[in-house]
Gaussian input, Z-matrix of N, CA and C with variables (Angstrom, degrees):
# hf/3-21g

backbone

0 1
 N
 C     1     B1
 C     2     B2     1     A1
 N     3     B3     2     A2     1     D1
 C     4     B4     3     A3     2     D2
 C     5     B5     4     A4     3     D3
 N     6     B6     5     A5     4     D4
 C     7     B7     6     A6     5     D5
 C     8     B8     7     A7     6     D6
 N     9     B9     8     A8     7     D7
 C    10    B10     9     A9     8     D8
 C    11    B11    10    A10     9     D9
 N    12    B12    11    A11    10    D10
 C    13    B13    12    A12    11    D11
 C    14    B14    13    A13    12    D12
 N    15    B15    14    A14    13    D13
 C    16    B16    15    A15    14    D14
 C    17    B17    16    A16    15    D15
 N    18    B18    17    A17    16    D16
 C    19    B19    18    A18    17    D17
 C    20    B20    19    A19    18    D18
 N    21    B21    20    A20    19    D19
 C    22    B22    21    A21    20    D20
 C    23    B23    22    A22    21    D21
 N    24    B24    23    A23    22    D22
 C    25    B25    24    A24    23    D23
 C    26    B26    25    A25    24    D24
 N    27    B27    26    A26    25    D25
 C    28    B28    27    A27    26    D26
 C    29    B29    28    A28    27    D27
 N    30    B30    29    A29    28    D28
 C    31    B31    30    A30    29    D29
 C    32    B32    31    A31    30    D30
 N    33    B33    32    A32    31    D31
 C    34    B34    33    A33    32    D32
 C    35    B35    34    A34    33    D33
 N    36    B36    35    A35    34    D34
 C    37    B37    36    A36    35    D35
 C    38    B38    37    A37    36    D36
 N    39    B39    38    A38    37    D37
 C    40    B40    39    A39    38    D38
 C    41    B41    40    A40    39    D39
 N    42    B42    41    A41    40    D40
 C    43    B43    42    A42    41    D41
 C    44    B44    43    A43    42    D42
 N    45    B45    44    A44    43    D43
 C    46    B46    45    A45    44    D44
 C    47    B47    46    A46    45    D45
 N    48    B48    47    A47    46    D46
 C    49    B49    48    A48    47    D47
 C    50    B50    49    A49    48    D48
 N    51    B51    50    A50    49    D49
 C    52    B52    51    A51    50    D50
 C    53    B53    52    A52    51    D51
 N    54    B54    53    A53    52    D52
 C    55    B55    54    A54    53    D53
 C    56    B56    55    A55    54    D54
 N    57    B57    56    A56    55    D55
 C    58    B58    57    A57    56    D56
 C    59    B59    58    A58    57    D57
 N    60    B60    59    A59    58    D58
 C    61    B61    60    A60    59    D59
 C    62    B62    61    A61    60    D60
 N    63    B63    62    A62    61    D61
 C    64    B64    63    A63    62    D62
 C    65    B65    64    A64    63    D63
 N    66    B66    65    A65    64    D64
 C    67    B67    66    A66    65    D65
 C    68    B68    67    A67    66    D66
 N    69    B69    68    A68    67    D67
 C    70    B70    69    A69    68    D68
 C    71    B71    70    A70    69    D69
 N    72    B72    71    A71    70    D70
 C    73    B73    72    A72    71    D71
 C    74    B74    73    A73    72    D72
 N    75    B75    74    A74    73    D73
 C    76    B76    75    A75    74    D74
 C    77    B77    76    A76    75    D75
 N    78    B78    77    A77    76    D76
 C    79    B79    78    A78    77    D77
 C    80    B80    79    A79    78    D78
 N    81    B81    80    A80    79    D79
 C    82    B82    81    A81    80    D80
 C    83    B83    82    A82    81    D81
 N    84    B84    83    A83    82    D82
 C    85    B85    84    A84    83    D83
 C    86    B86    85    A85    84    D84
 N    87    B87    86    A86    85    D85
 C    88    B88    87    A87    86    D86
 C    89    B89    88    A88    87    D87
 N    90    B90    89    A89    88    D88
 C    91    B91    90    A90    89    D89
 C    92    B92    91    A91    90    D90
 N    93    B93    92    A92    91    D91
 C    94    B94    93    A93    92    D92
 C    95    B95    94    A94    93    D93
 N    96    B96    95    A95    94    D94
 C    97    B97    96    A96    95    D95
 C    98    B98    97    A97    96    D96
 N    99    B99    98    A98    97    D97
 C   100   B100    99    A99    98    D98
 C   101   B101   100   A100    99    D99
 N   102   B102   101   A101   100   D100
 C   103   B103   102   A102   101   D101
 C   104   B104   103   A103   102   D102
 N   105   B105   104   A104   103   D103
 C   106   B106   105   A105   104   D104
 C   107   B107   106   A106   105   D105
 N   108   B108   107   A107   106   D106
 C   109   B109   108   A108   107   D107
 C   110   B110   109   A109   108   D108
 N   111   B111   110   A110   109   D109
 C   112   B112   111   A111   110   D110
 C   113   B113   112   A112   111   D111
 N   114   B114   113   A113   112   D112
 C   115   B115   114   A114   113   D113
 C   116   B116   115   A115   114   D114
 N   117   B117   116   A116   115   D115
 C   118   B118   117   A117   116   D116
 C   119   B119   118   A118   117   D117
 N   120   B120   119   A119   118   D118
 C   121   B121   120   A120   119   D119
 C   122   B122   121   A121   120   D120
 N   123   B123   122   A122   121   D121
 C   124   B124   123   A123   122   D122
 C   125   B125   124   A124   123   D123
 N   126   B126   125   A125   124   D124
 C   127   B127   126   A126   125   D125
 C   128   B128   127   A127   126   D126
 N   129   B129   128   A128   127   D127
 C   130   B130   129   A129   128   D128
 C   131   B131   130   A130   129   D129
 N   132   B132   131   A131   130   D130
 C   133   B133   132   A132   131   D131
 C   134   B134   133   A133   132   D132
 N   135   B135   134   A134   133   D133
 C   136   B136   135   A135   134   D134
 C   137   B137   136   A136   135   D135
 N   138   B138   137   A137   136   D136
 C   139   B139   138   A138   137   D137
 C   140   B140   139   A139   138   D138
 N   141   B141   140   A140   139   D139
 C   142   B142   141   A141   140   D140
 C   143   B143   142   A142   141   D141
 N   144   B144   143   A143   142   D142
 C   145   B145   144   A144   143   D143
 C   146   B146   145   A145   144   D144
 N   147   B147   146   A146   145   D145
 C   148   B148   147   A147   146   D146
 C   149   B149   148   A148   147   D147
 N   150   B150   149   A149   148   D148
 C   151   B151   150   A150   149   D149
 C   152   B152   151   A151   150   D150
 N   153   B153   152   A152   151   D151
 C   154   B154   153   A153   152   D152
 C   155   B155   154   A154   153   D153
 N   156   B156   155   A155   154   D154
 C   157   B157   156   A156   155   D155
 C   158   B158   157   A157   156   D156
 N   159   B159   158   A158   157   D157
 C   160   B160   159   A159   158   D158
 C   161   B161   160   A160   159   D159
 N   162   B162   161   A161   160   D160
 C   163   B163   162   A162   161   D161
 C   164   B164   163   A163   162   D162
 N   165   B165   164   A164   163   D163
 C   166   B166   165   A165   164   D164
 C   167   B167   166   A166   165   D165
 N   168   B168   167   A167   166   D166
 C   169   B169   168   A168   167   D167
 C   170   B170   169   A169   168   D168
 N   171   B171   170   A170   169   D169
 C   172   B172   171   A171   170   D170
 C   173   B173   172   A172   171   D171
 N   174   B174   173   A173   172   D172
 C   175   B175   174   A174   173   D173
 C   176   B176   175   A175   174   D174
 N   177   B177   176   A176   175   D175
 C   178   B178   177   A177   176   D176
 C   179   B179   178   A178   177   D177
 N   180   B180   179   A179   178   D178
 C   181   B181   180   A180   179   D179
 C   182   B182   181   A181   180   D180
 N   183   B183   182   A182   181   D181
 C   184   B184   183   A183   182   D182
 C   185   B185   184   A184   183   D183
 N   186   B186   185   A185   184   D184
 C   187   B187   186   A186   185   D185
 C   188   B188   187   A187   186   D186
 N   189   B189   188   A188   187   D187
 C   190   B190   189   A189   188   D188
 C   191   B191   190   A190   189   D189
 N   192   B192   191   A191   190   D190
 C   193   B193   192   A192   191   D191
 C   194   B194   193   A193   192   D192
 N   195   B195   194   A194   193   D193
 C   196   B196   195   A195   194   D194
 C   197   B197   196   A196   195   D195
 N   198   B198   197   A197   196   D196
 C   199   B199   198   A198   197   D197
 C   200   B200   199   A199   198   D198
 N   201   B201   200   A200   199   D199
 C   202   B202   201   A201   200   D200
 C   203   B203   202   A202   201   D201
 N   204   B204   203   A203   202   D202
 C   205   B205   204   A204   203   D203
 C   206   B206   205   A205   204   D204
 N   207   B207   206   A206   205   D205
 C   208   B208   207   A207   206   D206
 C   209   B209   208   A208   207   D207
 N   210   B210   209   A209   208   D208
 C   211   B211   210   A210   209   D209
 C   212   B212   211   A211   210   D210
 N   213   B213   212   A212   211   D211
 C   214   B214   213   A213   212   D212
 C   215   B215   214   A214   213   D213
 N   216   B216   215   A215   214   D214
 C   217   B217   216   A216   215   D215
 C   218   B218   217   A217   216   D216
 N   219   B219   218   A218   217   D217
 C   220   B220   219   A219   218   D218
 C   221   B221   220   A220   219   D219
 N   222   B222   221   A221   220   D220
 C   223   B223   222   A222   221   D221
 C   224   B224   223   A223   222   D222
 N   225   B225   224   A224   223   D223
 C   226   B226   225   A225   224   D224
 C   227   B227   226   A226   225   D225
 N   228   B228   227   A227   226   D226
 C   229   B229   228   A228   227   D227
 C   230   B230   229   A229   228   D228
 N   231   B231   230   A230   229   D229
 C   232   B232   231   A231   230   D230
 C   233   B233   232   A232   231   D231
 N   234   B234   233   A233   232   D232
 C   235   B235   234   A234   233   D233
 C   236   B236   235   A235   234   D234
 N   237   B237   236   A236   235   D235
 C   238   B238   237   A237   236   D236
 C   239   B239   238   A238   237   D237
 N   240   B240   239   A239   238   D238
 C   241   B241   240   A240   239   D239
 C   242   B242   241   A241   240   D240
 N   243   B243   242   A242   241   D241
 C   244   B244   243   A243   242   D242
 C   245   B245   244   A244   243   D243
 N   246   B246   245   A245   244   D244
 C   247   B247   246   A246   245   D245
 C   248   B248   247   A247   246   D246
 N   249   B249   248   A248   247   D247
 C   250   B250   249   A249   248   D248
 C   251   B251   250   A250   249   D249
 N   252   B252   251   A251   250   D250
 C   253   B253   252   A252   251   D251
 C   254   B254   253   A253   252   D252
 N   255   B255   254   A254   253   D253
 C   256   B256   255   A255   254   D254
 C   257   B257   256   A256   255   D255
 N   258   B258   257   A257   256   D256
 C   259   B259   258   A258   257   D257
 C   260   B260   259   A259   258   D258
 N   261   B261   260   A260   259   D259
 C   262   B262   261   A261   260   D260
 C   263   B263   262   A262   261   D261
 N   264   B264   263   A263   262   D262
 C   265   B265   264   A264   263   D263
 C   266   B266   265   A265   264   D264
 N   267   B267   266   A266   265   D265
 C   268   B268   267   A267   266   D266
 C   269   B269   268   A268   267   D267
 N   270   B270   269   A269   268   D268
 C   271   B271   270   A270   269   D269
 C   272   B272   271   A271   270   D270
 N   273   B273   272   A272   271   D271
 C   274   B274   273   A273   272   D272
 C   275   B275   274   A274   273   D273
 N   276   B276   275   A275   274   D274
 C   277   B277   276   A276   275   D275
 C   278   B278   277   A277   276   D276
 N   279   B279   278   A278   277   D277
 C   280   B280   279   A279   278   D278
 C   281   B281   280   A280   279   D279
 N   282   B282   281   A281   280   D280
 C   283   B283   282   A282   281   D281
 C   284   B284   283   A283   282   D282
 N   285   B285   284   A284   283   D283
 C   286   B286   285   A285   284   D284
 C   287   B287   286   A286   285   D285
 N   288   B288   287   A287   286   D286
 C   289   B289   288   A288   287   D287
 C   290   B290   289   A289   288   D288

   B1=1.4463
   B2=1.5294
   B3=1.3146
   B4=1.4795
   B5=1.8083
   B6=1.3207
   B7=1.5514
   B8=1.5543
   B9=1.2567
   B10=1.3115
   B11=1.5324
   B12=2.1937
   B13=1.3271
   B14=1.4477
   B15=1.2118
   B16=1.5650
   B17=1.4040
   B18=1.3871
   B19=1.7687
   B20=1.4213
   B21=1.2559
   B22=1.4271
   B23=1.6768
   B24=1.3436
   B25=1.3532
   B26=0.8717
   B27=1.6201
   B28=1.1846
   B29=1.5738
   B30=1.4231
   B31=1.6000
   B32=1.7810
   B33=1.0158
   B34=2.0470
   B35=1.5014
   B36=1.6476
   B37=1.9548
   B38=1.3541
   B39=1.4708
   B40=1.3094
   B41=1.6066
   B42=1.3875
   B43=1.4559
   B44=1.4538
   B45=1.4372
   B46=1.3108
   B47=1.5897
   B48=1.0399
   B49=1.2927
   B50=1.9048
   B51=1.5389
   B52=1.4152
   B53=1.3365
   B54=1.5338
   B55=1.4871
   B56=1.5745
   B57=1.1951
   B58=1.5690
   B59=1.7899
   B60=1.2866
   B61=1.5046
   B62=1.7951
   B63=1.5791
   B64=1.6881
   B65=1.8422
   B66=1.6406
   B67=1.3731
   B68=1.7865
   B69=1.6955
   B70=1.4054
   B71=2.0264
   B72=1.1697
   B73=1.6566
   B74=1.6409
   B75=0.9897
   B76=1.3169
   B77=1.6160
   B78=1.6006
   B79=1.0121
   B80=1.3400
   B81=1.4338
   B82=1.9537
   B83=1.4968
   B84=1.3637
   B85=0.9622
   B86=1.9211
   B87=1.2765
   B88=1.6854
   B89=1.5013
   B90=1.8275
   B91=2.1180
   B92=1.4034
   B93=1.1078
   B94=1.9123
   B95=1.2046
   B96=1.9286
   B97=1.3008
   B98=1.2983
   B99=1.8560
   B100=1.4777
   B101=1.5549
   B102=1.5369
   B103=1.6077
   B104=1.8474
   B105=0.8678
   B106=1.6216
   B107=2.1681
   B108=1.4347
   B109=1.3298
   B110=1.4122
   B111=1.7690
   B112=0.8075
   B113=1.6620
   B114=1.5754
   B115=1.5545
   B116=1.7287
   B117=1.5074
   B118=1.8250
   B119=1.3476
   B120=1.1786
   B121=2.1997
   B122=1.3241
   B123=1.1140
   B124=1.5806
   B125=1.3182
   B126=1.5979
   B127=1.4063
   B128=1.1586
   B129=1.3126
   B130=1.9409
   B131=1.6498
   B132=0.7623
   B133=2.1470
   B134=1.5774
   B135=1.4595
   B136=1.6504
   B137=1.1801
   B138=1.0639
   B139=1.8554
   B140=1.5499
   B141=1.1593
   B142=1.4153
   B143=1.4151
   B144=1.3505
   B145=1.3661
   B146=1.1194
   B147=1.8417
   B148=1.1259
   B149=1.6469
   B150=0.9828
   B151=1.7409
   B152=1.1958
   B153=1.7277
   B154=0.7260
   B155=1.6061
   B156=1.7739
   B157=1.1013
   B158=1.9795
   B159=1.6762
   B160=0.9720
   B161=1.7472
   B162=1.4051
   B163=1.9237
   B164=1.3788
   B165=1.2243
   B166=0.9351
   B167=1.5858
   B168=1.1260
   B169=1.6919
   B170=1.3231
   B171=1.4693
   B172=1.6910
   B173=1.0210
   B174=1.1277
   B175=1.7837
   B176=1.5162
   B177=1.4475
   B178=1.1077
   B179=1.2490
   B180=1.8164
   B181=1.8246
   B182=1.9804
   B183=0.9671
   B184=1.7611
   B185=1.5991
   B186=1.7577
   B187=1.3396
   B188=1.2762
   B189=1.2913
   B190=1.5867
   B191=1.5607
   B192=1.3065
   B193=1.5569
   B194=1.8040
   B195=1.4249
   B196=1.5298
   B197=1.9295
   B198=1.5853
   B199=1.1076
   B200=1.6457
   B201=0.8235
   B202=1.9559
   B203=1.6905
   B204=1.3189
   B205=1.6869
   B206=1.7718
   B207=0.8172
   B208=1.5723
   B209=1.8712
   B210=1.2377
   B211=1.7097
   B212=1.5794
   B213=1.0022
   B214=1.0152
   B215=1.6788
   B216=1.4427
   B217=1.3076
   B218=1.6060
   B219=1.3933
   B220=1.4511
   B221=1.1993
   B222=1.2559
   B223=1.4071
   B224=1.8515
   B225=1.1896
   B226=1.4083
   B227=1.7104
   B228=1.2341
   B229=1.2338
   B230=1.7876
   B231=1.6363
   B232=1.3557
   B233=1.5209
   B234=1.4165
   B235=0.9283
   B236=1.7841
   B237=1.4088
   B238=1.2046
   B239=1.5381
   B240=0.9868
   B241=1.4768
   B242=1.5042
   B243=1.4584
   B244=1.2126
   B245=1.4694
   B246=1.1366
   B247=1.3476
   B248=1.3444
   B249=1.9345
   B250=1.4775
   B251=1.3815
   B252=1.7679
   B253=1.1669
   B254=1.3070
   B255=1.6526
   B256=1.6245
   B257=1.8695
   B258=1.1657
   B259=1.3231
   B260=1.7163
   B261=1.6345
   B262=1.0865
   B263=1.2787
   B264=1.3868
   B265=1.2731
   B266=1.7768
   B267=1.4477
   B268=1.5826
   B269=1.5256
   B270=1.3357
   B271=1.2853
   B272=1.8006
   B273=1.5017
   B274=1.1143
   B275=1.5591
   B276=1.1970
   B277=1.8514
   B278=1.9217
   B279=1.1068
   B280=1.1273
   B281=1.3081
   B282=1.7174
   B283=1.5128
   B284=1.6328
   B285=0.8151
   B286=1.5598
   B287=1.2245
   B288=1.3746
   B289=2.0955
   B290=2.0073
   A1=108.86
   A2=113.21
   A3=106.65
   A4=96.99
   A5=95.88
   A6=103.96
   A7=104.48
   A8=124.22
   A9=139.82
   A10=149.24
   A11=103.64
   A12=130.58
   A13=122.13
   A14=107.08
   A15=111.71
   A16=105.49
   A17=87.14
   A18=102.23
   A19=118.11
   A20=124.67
   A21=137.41
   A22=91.39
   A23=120.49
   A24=111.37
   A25=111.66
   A26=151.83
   A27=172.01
   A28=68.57
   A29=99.33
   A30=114.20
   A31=113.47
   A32=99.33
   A33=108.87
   A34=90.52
   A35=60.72
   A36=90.34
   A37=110.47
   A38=111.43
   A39=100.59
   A40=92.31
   A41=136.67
   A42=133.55
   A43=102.40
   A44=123.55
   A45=130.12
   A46=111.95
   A47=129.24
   A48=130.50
   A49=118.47
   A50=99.53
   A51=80.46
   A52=125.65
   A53=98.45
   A54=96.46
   A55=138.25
   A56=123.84
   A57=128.44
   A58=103.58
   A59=110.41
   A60=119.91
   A61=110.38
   A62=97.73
   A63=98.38
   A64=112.55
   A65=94.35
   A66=96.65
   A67=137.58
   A68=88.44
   A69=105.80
   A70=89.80
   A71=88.17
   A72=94.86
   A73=119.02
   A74=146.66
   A75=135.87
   A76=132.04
   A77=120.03
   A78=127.76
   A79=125.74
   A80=126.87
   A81=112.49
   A82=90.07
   A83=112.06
   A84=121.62
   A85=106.32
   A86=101.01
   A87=116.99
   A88=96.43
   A89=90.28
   A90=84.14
   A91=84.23
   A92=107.37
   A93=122.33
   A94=97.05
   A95=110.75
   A96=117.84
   A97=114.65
   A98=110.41
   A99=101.82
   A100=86.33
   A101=112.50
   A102=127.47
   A103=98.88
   A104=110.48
   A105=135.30
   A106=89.23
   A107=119.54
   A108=106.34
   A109=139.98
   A110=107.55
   A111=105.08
   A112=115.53
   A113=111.27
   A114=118.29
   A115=121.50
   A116=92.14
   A117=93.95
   A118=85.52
   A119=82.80
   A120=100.40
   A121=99.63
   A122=124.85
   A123=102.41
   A124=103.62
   A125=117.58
   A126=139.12
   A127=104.08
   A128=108.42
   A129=146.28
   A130=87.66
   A131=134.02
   A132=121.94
   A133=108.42
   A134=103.94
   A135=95.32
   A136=105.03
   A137=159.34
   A138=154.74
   A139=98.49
   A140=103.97
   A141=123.67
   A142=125.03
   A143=154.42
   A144=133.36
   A145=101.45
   A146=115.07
   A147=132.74
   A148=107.52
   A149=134.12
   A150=148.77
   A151=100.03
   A152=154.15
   A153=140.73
   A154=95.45
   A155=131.33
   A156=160.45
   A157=81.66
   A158=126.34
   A159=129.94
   A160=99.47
   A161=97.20
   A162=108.42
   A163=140.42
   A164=143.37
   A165=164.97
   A166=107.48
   A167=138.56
   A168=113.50
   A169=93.35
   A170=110.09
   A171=129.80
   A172=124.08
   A173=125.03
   A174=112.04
   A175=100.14
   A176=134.07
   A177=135.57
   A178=119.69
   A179=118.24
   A180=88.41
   A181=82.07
   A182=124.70
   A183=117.19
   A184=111.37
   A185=108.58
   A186=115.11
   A187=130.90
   A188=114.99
   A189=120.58
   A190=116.00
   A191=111.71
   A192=111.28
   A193=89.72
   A194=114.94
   A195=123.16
   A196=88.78
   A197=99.48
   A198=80.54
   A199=104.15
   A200=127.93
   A201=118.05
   A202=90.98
   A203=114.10
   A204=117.43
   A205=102.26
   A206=110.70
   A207=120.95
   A208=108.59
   A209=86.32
   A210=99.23
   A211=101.07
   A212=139.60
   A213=136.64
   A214=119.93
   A215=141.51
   A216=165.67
   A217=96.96
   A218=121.42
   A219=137.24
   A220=87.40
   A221=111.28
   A222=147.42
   A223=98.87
   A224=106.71
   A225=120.67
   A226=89.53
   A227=120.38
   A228=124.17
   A229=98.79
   A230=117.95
   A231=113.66
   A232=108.62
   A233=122.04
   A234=112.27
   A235=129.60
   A236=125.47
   A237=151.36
   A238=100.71
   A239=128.82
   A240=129.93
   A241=114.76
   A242=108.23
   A243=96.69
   A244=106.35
   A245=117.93
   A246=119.99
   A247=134.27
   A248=109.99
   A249=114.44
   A250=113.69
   A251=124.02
   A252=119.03
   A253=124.29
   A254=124.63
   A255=106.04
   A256=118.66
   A257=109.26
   A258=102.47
   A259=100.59
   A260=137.61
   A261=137.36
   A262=126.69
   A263=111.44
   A264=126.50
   A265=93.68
   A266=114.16
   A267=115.45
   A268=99.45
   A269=140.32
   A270=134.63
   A271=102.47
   A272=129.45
   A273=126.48
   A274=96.75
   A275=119.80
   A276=116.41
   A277=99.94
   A278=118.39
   A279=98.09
   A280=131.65
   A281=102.46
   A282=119.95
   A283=96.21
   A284=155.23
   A285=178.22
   A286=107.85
   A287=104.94
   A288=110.15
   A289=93.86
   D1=145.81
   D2=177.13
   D3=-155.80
   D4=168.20
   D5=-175.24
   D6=-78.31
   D7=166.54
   D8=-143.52
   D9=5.93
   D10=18.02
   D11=156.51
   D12=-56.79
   D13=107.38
   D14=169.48
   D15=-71.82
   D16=142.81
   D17=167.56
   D18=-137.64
   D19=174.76
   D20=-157.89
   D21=-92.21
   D22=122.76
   D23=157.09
   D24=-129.18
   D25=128.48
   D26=132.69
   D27=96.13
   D28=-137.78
   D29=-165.83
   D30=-66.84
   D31=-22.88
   D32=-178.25
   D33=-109.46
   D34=-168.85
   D35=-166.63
   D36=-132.37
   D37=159.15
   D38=-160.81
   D39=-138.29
   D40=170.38
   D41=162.34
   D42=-104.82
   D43=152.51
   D44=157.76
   D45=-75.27
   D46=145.68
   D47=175.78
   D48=-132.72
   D49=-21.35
   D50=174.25
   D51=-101.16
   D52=174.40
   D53=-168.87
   D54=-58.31
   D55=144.55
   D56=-161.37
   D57=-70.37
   D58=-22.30
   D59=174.73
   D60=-63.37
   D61=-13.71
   D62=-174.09
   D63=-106.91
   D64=23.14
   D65=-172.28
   D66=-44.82
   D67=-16.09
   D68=-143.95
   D69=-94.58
   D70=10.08
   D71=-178.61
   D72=-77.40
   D73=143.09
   D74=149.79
   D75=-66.30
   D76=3.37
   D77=158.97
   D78=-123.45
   D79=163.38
   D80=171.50
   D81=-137.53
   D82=140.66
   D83=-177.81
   D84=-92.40
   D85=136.43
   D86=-150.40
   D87=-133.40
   D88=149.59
   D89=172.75
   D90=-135.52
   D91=149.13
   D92=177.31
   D93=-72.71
   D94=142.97
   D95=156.93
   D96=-117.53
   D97=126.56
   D98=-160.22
   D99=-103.37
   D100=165.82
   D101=164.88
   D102=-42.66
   D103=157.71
   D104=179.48
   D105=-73.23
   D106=-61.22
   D107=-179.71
   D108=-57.71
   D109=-7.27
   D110=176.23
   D111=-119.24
   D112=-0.98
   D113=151.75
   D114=-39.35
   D115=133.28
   D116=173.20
   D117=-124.78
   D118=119.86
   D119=156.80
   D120=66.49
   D121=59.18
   D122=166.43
   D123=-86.09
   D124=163.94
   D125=160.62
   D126=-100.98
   D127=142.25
   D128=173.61
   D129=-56.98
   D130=-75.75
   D131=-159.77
   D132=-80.05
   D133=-30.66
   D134=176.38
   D135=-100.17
   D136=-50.14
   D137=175.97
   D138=-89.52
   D139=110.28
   D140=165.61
   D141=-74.98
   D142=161.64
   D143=142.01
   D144=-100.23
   D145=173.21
   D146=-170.48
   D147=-162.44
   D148=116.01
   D149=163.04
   D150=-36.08
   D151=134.79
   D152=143.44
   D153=-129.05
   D154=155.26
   D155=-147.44
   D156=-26.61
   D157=62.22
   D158=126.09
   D159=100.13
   D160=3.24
   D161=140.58
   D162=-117.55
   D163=135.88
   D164=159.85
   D165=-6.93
   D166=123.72
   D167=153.28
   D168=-137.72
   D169=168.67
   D170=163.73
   D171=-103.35
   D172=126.03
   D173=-169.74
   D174=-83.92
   D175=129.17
   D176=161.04
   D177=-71.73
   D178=93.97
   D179=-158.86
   D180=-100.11
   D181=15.48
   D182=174.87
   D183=-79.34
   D184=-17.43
   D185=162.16
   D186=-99.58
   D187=26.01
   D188=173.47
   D189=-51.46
   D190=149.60
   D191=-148.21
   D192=-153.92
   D193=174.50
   D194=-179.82
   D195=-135.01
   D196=141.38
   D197=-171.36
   D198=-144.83
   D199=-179.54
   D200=-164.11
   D201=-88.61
   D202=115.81
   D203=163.50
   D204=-32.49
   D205=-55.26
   D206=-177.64
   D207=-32.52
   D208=-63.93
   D209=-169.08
   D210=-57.99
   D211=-37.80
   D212=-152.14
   D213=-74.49
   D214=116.22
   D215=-144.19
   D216=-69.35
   D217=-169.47
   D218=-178.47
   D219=-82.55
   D220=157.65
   D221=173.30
   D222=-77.87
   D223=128.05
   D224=-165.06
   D225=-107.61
   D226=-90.99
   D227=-150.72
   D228=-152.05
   D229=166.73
   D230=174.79
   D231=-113.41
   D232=146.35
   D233=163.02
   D234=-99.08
   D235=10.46
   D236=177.92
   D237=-18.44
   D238=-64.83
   D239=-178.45
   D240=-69.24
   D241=14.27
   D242=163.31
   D243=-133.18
   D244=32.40
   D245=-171.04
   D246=-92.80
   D247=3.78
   D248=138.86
   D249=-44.77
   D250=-70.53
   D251=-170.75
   D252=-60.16
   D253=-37.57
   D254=167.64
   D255=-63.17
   D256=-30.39
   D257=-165.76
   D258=-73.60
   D259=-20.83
   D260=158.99
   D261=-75.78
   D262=3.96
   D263=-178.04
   D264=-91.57
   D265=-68.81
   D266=-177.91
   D267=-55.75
   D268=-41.66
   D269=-160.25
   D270=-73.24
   D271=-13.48
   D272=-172.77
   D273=-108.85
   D274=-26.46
   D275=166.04
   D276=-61.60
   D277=-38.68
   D278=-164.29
   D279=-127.19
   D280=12.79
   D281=171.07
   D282=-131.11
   D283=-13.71
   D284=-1.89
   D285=-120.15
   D286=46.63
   D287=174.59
   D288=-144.07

């Protein structure tokens, strides 16, 4: 597990977001990224988009969740190089700047 690897969960996808220092956990706390068509209302600083294998998604970070390492799908893709914008994404859910 590592911080900003998407993985397959049930039918979506989700990003990892917490830190790699918390490996030793049995859960990672994850926010679903839905397709861009099926987003309502996202906001520009808190719902990000992101390209994935040549669709659109939104990261829902208002649904961040903890979730069983277990449950969690194949490793899809990383988003690391974009990880100014997710980490200002959680920092505006929860400091609201």
């Amino acid at each position: 597990m590592a911080r900003f690897y998407v993985y397959q969960f049930g039918r979506g996808l989700v990003v990892d977001i917490q830190s790699n220092l918390l490996d030793t956990l049995h859960t990672r706390v994850v926010v679903p990224l839905v397709p861009e068509s099926e987003a309502k209302r996202a906001a520009e600083r808190l719902n990000p988009r992101f390209e994935i294998d040549g669709t659109t998604y939104v990261m829902m970070t208002e649904f961040l969740a903890a979730v069983p390492v277990a449950r969690l799908g194949i490793h899809i893709t990383i988003l690391s190089h974009r990880s100014d914008e997710i980490t200002a994404a959680t920092d505006f859910l929860f400091q609201g700047f």
